[in-house]
N, C-alpha and C positions, 0 to 999 in steps of 0.2 A: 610214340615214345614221349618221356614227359623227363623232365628235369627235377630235381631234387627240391624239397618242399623248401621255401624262405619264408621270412615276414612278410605278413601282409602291408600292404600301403597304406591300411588304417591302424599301423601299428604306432605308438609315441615316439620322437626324435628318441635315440640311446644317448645317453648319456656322454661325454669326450672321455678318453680315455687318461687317466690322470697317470699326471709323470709327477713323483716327487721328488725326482732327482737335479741337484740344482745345478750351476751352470759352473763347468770350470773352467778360467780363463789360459790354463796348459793345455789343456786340451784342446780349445781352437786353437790356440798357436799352432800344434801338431796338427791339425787338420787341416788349418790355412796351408800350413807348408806342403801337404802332401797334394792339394788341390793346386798349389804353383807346379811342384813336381808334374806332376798329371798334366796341367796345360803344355808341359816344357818336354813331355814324352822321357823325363829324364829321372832318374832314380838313384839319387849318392849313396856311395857306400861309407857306412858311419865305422868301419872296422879300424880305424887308426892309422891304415897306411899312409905314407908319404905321398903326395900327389905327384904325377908325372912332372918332369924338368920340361920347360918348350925346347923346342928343337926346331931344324931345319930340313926338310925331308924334299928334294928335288930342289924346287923353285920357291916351294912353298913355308913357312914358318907359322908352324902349331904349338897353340898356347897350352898350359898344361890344360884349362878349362876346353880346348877345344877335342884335345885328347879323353878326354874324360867321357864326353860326350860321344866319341867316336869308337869306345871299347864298349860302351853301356850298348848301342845301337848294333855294335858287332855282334856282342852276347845275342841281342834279339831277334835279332834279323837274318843272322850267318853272312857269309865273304863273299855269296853271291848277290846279292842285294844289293849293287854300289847305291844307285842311283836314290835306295830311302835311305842310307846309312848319309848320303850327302844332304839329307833332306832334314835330317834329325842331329845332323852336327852344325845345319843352316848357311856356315861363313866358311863353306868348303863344298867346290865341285866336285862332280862325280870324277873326273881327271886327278884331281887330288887326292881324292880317295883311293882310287883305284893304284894311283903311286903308292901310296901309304900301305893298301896291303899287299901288293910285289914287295915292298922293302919286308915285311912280316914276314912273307912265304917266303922269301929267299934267306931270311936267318934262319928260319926256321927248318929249311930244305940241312943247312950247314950245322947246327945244331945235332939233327940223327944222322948225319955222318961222321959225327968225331966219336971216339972210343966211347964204350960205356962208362960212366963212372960207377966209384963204388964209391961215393957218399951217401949217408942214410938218406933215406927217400927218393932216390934216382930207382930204385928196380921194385919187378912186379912178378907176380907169378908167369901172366903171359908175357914177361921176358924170357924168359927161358927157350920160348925161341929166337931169340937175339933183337937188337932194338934198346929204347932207353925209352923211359917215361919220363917227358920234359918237364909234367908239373906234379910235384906229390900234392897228398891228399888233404893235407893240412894247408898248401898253398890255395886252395878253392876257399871264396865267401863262405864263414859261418852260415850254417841254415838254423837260423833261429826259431826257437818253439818258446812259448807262453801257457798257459794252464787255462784250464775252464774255466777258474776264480775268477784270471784275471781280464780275459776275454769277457768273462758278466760285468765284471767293476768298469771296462770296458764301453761295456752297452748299457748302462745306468750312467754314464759322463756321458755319451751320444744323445742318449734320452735329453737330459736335460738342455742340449744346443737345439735337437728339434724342438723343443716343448720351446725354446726361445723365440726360434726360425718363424714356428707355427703362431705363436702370439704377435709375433712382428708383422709376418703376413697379412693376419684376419685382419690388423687395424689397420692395415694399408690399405686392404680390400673394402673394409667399410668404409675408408674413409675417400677412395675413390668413388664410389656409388653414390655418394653424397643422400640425397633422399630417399634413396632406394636402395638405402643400407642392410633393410630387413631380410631382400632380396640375392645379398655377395654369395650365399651359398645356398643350392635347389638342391632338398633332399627330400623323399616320401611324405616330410610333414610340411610341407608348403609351398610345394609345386602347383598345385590346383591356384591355390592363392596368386600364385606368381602367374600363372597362365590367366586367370581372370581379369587381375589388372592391366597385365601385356604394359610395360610403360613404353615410351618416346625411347629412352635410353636402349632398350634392351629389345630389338631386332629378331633378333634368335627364335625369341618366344613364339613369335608368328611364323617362325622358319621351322625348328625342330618341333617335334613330338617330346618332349623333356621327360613323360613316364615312359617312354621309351628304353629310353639314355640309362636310366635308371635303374631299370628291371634288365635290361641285357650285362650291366653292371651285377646287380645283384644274383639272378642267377646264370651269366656265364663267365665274364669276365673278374669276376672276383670270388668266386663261387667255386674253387678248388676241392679238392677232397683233401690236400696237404692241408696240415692249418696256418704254415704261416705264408699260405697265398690265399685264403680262406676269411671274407671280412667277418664272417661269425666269431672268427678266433681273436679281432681286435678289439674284446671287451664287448662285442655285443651290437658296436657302433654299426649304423645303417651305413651301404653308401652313396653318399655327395659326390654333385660334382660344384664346381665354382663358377661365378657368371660369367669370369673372367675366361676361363676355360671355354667356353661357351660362348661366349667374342671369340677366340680365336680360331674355333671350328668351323664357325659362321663363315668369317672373313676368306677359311681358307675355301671352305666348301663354294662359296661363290665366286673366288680365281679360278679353284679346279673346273669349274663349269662354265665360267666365259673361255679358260684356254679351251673346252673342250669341243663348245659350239662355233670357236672361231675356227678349230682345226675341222670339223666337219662342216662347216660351209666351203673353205675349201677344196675339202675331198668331192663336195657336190657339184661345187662350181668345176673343176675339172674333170668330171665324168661326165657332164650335161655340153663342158664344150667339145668335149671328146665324138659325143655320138654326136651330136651337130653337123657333125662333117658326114655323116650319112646319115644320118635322119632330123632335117631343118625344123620338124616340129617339134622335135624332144621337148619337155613341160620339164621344168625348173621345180624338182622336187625334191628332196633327202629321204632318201630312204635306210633301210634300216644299216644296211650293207655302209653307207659311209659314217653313221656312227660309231660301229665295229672299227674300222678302218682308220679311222680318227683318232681313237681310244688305243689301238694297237701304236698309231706312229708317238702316241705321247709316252708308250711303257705303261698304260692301266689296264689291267687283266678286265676282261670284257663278263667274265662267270663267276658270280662270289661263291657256289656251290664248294668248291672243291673247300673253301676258307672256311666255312660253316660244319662243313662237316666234320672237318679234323679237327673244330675245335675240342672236341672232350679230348683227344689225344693231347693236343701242345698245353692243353689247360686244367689237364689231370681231373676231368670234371666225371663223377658219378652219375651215369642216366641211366636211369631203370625204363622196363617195360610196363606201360601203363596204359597199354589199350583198353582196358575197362572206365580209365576214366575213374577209380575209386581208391586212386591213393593208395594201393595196398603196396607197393615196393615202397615204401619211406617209415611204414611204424605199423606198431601193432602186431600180433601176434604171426603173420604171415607172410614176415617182411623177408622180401629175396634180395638176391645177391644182385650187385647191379652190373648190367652189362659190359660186355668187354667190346676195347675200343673195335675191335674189325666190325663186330655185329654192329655196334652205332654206325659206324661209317657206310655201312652193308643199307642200314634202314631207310639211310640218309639219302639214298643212288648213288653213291660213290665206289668205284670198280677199287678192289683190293687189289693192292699193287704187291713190294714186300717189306714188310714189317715186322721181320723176324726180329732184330733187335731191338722190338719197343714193345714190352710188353704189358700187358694191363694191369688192375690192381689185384686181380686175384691169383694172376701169373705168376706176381710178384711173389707174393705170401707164399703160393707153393713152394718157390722158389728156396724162398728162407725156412721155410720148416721141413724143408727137407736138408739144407747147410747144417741146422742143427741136428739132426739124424744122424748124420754121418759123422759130427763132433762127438755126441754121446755115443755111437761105436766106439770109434776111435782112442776115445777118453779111457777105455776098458783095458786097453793096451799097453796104456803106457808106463813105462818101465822107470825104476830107480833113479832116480839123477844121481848120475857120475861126482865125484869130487871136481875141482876148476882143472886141473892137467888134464886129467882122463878126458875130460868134458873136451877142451883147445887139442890133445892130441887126435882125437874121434874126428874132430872136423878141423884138422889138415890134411888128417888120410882121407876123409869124403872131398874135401874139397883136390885133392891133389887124382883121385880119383876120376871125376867128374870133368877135369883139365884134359884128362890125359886120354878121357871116351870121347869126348866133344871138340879136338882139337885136334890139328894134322900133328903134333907132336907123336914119337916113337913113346913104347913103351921103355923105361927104362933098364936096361938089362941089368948092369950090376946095382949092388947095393949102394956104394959110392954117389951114381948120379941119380937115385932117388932119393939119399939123403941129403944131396946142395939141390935139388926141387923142394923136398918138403924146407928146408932153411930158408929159400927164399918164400915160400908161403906163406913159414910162420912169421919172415919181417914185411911182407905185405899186411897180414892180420894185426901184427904192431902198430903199422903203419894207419889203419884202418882205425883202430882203438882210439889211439892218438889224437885221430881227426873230431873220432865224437866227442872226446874229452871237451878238446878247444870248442865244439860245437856246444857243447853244455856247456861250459862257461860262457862264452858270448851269450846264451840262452837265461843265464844267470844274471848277469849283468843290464840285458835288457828288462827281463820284467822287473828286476829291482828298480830299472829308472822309471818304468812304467807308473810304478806303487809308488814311487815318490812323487811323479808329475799329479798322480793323481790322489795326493795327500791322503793316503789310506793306507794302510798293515795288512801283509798278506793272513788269510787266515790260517796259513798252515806256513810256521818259517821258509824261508828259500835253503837249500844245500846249498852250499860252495863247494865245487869241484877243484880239485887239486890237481894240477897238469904240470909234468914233468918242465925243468927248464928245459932241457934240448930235447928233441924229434930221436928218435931209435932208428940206429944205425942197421944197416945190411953188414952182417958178418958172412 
């Protein structure tokens, strides 16, 4: 089996890939902020609300910031997780935590014990078997949505911070190599070069195989069939790696290997005093069994086999069968489909385990040209659209239907208590509407700030959605 054809090594550096998009200074601000966020495991909600009041809860006294911190961690982690939920609010033990949600559970125990109410947004369809819905649907965070546009206008202001990053970098890199500037980055067009000179500075070079580094980059590690894991897809550019990069593999690769020979001398040194005590001439050797041994007590899998073989699965990579040796799965009139991940892994000796759920690329395609099959049936079928009543009465009797199959509720006998079920359906579906309304506006209001931060006009106006002042009541 052979891999997918790439450039040759005598092929010319490509070209960088030009960013013309220039630098907007809103934009890191938003980026800075979300990279604090991110270190801080914490995520504000910019929706207007009031911040929590502190309070006093046991012994303990929580600030509203520290509350804030302990409802975001709640969301993510759920009630059973004391101990990361005190780890992610920092200036609070698990003890305090663990008070803080018995006071929750316990309002919350007293809460579904008092009468239902009948204010809008308190009831549900599956109220109807009794119970109260503590939070309506408008009380849940906006889930904000943004548009393709603005998502591109997006990644044209992203462009331009790398294209910054990326200039910043290179003169830092060159300007650390000092003489051996030419050197900061070994790609197919001057590795031989860099390998010829080998300088004083640069180690590595008499350590790694660098066309190596290169070519397993090229065609497996960056050598996707997707294209945007695919370096053919980034303008054609070859890939590099950095000298810098290249110190630091070095440096690591020869920790990993003193820790690994100091832990197999060990291992030899206590097998050899071990038989000692019945056999006094045991020869002070290592053999293969204590490097094994060695390599297990540090956590480094001792077989790369199993790693090599799945790559074309974890790396989406195309490999054709090319036992001839002429190229003919890659082009030309004769070119075949390329193999699917079992047979690669099959070729490789690797035992087929199960992989039902990962299916190759041709699986794939079956896949979807058969979804569309069944769309063009289906499409054949379909009927008039109703007017908006006909349309919302159709699907509260499917939906009141589908409650009433799928749930231990009774069928309802008279007319009466099927008409207060579908009532309460139709002000859950109220209830429901309402939410996406507010949803679309928060939705409105954010890509509006978005196109402001990012001094540019959408090219298609934004709607404004109109949302009732009060929530719809349960009659």
């Amino acid at each position: 089996t052979s891999l997918p054809r790439t450039a040759g090594p005598s092929s010319p550096p490509c070209p960088k890939r030009a960013r013309t998009a220039t630098l907007n200074h809103a934009y890191v601000a938003l980026l800075n902020e979300d990279i604090l966020d991110a270190a801080a495991r914490f995520t504000p909600h910019h929706d207007g609300a009031e911040p929590l009041a502190p309070s006093q809860i046991g012994l303990a006294v929580w600030s509203a910031a520290e509350k804030a911190l302990f409802f975001e961690a709640l969301a993510r982690l759920g009630r059973d997780d004391v101990a990361g939920i005190a780890a992610r609010v920092r200036t609070k033990g698990p003890a305090e935590v663990a008070a803080y949600l018995r006071l929750l559970g316990d309002e919350n125990a007293r809460a579904r014990s008092r009468p239902r109410s009948r204010q809008g947004g308190q009831g549900s369809a599956a109220a109807a078997a009794g119970g109260a819905a503590l939070v309506a649907p408008w009380e849940v965070p906006a889930a904000v949505e943004i548009s393709q546009a603005c998502c591109a206008a997006l990644e044209e202001a992203a462009d331009g911070v790398a294209a910054r990053q990326e200039a910043h970098e290179e003169a830092e890199e060159r300007k650390r190599w000092g003489r051996d500037g030419e050197h900061w980055l070994i790609g197919p067009w001057n590795f031989r070069e860099a390998e010829a000179a080998r300088p004083e500075r640069m180690p590595w070079l008499r350590f790694f195989r660098v066309r190596n580094w290169l070519r397993l980059s090229e065609r497996v590690f960056m050598n996707s069939a997707l294209d945007e894991y695919s370096w053919a897809s980034v303008a054609g550019e070859q890939p590099a790696v950095r000298a810098t990069a290249l110190e630091d593999f070095h440096a690591l690769a020869v920790a990993v290997t003193r820790r690994l020979v100091a832990a197999t001398m060990f291992v030899a040194e206590s097998r050899v005093k071990a038989r000692r005590e019945l056999y006094p001439l045991e020869r002070s050797r290592v053999w293969k069994g204590d490097v094994e041994a060695a390599a297990l007590s540090l956590g480094l899998p001792t077989n790369s086999r199993t790693f090599w073989a799945r790559c074309a699965r974890r790396l989406r990579l195309d490999v054709y069968d090319d036992e001839n040796g002429d190229g003919g799965g890659w082009d030309g009139e004769d070119e075949q489909d390329p193999m699917s991940f079992d047979d690669v892994e099959k070729a490789l000796g690797l035992e087929l385990e199960s992989a039902e759920g990962d299916a190759g690329p041709d699986e794939t395609t079956k896949s979807s040209e058969t979804d569309e099959e069944m769309d063009d049936d289906f499409s054949s079928y379909e009927e008039p659209l109703p007017d908006a009543d006909e349309a919302e009465e159709a699907a509260v009797s499917r939906e009141m239907n589908e409650l009433l199959v799928h749930s231990a509720l009774e069928y309802p006998k008279s007319s009466i208590a099927r008409g207060v079920l579908k009532k309460r359906i139709r002000a859950e579906r109220a209830h429901e509407a309402y939410a996406d309304r507010l949803d679309a506006r928060a939705s409105y209001y954010e890509e509006k700030r978005l196109w402001a931060m990012l001094e540019r006009q959408p090219p298609v106006p934004l709607m404004k959605v109109d949302v009732p002042d009060e929530p719809p009541k349960c009659t």
